[in-house]
C-alpha positions, -999 to 999 in steps of 0.1 A, spaced: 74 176 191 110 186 188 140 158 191 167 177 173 196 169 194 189 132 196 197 109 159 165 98 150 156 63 134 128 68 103 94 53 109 64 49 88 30 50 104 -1 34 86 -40 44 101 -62 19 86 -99 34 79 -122 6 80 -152 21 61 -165 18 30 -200 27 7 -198 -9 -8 -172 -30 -4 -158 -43 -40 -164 -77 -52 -127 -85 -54 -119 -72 -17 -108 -95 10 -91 -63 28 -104 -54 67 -129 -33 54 -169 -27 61 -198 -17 43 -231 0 64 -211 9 97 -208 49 91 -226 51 125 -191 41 142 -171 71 123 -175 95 152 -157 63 178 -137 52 154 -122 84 154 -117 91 190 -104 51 192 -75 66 167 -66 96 187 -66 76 218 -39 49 199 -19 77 185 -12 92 221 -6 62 235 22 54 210 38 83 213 61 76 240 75 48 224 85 72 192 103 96 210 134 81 195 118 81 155 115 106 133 85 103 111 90 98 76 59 91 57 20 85 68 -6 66 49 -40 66 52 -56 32 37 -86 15 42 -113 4 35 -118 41 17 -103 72 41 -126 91 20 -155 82 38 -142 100 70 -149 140 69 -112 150 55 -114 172 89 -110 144 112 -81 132 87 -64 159 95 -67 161 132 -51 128 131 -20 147 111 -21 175 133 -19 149 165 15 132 144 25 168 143 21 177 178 33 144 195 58 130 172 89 138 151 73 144 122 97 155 91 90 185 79 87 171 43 67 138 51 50 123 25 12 117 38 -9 100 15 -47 91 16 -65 65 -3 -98 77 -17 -121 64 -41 -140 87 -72 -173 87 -57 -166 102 -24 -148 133 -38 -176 152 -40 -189 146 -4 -148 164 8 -148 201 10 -114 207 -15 -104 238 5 -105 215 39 -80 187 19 -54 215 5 -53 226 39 -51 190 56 -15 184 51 -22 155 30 4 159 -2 -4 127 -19 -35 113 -31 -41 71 -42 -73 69 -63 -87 34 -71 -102 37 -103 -94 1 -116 -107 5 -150 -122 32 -172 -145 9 -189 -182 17 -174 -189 -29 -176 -159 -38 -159 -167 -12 -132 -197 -28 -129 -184 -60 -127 -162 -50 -99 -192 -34 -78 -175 1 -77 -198 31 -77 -188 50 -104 -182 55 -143 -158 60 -164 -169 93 -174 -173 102 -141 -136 90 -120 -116 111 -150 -137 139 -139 -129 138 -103 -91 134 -108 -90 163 -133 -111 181 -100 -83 172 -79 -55 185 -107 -70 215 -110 -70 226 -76 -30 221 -74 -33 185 -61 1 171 -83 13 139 -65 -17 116 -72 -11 78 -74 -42 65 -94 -46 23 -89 -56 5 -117 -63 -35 -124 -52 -60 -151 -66 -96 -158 -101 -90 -153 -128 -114 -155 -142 -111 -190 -113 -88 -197 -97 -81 -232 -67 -65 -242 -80 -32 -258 -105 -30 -227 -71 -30 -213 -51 -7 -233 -80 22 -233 -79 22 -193 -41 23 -196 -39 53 -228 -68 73 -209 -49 74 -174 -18 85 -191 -32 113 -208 -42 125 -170 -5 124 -167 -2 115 -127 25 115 -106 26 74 -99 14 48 -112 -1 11 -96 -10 -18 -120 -20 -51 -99 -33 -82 -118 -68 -91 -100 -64 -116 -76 -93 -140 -71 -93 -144 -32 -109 -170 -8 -141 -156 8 -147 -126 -13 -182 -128 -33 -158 -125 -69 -144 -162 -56 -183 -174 -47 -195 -165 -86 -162 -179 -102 -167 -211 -83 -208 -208 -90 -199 -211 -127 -215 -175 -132 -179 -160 -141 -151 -173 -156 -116 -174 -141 -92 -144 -151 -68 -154 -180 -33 -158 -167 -17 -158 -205 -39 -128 -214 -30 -113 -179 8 -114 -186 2 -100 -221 -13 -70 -205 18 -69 -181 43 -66 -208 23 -44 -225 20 -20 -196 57 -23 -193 62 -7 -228 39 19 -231 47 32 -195 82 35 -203 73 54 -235 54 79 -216 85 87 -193 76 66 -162 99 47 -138 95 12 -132 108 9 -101 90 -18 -81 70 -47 -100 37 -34 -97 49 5 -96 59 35 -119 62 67 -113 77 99 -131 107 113 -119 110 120 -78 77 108 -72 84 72 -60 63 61 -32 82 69 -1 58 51 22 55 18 3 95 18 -5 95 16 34 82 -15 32 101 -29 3 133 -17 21 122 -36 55 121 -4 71 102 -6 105 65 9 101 38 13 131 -1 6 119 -26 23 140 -61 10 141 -85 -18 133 -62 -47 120 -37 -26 110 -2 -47 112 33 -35 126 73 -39 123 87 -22 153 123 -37 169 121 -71 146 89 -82 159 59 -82 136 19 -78 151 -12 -63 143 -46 -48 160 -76 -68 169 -93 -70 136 -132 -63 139 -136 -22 143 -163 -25 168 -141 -44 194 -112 -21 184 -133 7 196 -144 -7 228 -108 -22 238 -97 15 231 -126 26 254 -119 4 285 -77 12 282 -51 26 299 -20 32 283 9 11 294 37 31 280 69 9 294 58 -19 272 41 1 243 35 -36 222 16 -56 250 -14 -25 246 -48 -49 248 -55 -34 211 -25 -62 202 -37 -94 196 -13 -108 175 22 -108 173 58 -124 176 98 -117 176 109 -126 134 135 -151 134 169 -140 117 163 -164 88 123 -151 80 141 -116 80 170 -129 57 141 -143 33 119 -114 36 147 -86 26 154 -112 -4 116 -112 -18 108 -74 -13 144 -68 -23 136 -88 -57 106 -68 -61 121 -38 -69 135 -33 -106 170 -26 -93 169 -55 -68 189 -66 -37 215 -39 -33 245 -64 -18 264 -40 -1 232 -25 18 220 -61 24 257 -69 40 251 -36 64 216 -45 75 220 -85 82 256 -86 85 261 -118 57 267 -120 21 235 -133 0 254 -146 -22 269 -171 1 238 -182 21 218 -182 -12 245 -191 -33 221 -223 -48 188 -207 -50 205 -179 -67 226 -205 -93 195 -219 -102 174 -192 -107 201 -174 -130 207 -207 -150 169 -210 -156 173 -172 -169 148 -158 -137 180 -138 -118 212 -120 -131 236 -107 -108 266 -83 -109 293 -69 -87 265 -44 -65 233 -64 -74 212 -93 -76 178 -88 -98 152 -103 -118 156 -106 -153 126 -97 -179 116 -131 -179 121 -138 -136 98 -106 -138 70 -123 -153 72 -152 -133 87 -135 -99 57 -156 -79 81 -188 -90 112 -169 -79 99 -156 -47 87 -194 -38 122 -201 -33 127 -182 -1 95 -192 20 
């Protein structure tokens, strides 16, 4: 699809691939373990969304696609790419789109390599986690240590360069040169981009269940920060960018997709559960894939109103202050911060008037500093940004 005469507005679409071998431990994402059987639906259920959508993107220009899960992976990489190709053929996709898929170690074997060069895809997100074979194990992934730095040495040698590999900090039982051998060994692989998350212990995940069972003990928070700083340091050594909290990357590699949604850019999910940001109003997809398939199934598209499609089941207009608070927290998250000027253009106000107290306090207590073009989180508000943030919800 062709638009050229028209100015286009940048939009970021997200297909959310529910399936997975075994779902982790840890995960309390929309995600499904033993429902393969559904791949073939699933699939059509996508293609349906897409072409439904497509009306209402005439007026975008497509800027970045990410395929998340669940694991992608466990999709043939063909049917990945007929979703591209559909993008291609029905939307304004840029010609230098970033389009990324998540994929886990273990299914790299089961993807013919000649069918993902020739996908489209250009980036690659591999959850590794750890490169110590217990803490895999502790984790339920499917996989050793031995065996992920194999696979993404696979995926380097057959000209895949932009790889984003995932890894996590503050494990259960975790120690710091546990940590700092996962860390060295992923920087000898030398990726593109970089994502280091501290485990989060969430409600309802079987992780939560053996914590509170007494079987595991709870993740060190002081150890957890060590490991933070640490990662700081030695990733700056080796030439990354720190340019988002939890991101580095080496140079022209930052993460177009997920700096759309740091940036409050509007972004369109497609499939099960998968959650929009499409003309200020924020909603996602009914949640369970098997009643996302069927309400695909029984649909006709309503193009006029695009957001009342049945496939909706949740969603409302953001207030002007949620969207003032919002830019302020993913605007803190990056390292540069809240650009004021760009802030001033997109809202129309000044945050340094209307969070002229918050942002006092913070820089008295040594959290925020702020000069003539930004407001951003000092070394210190960095480490404690969850204290920071609380102040604008």
């Amino acid at each position: 699809m062709s638009n050229k005469c028209k100015s286009l507005s940048p939009i970021s679409l997200y297909i959310h691939i529910p399936f997975c071998k075994k779902k982790c431990n840890f995960c309390d994402f929309n995600a499904y373990e033993g429902i393969d059987d559904m791949i073939d639906d699933y699939e059509q259920a996508i293609i349906k969304e897409l072409n439904m959508w497509a009306p209402t993107l005439e007026n975008n220009e497509v800027v970045s696609i990410f395929i998340g899960g669940g694991t992608p992976s466990r999709m043939p990489v063909t049917k990945l790419k007929n979703f591209i190709n559909i993008i291609n053929e029905s939307t304004n996709l840029n010609k230098s789109a970033e389009i990324t898929a998540e994929i886990n170690p273990d299914d790299i074997p089961d993807w013919d390599i000649k069918d993902l060069q020739d996908s489209g895809i250009n980036r690659l997100s591999i959850g590794i986690q750890s490169l110590i074979d217990t803490e895999l194990d502790l984790l339920d992934r499917q996989y050793t240590a031995s065996f992920a730095l194999k696979q993404i040495k696979l995926l380097q040698n057959y000209g895949f360069k932009n790889i984003n590999i995932d890894l996590m900090y503050g494990l259960v039982n975790h120690s710091m040169d546990n940590w700092k051998h996962t860390l060295n060994k992923t920087i000898e692989l030398d990726p593109a981009h970089l994502s280091c998350y501290a485990l989060g212990v969430e409600e309802g995940t079987l992780l939560n269940y053996r914590i509170e069972q007494g079987e595991l003990s709870p993740p060190d928070d002081d150890l957890a920060a060590e490991q933070y700083e640490y990662t700081i340091k030695k990733l700056k050594d080796a030439d990354f960018i720190h340019y988002e909290i939890s991101n580095w990357s080496k140079k022209g590699f930052q993460s177009i997709h997920n700096s759309a949604y740091w940036d409050m850019s509007e972004y369109l999910g497609i499939g099960a559960g998968a959650h929009s940001f499409l003309s200020n109003k924020r909603f996602s997809n009914v949640k369970n894939p098997k009643e996302y398939i069927s309400t695909l199934q029984e649909m006709k598209a309503d193009v006029n109103n695009a957001i009342k499609m049945k496939q909706v089941v949740d969603g409302d207009f953001v207030s002007n202050k949620d969207l003032l608070n919002d830019s302020m927290i993913f605007g803190l998250r990056m390292i540069e911060g809240i650009d004021i000027k760009k802030f001033k253009i997109q809202h129309n106000k000044d945050p340094r008037i209307i969070y002229k107290n918050i942002i006092e306090k913070n820089k008295l207590n040594g959290l925020l500093i702020e000069d003539e073009s930004h407001i951003k989180l000092t070394k210190k508000g960095i480490l404690l940004s969850n204290e920071v943030f609380q102040n604008f919800i």
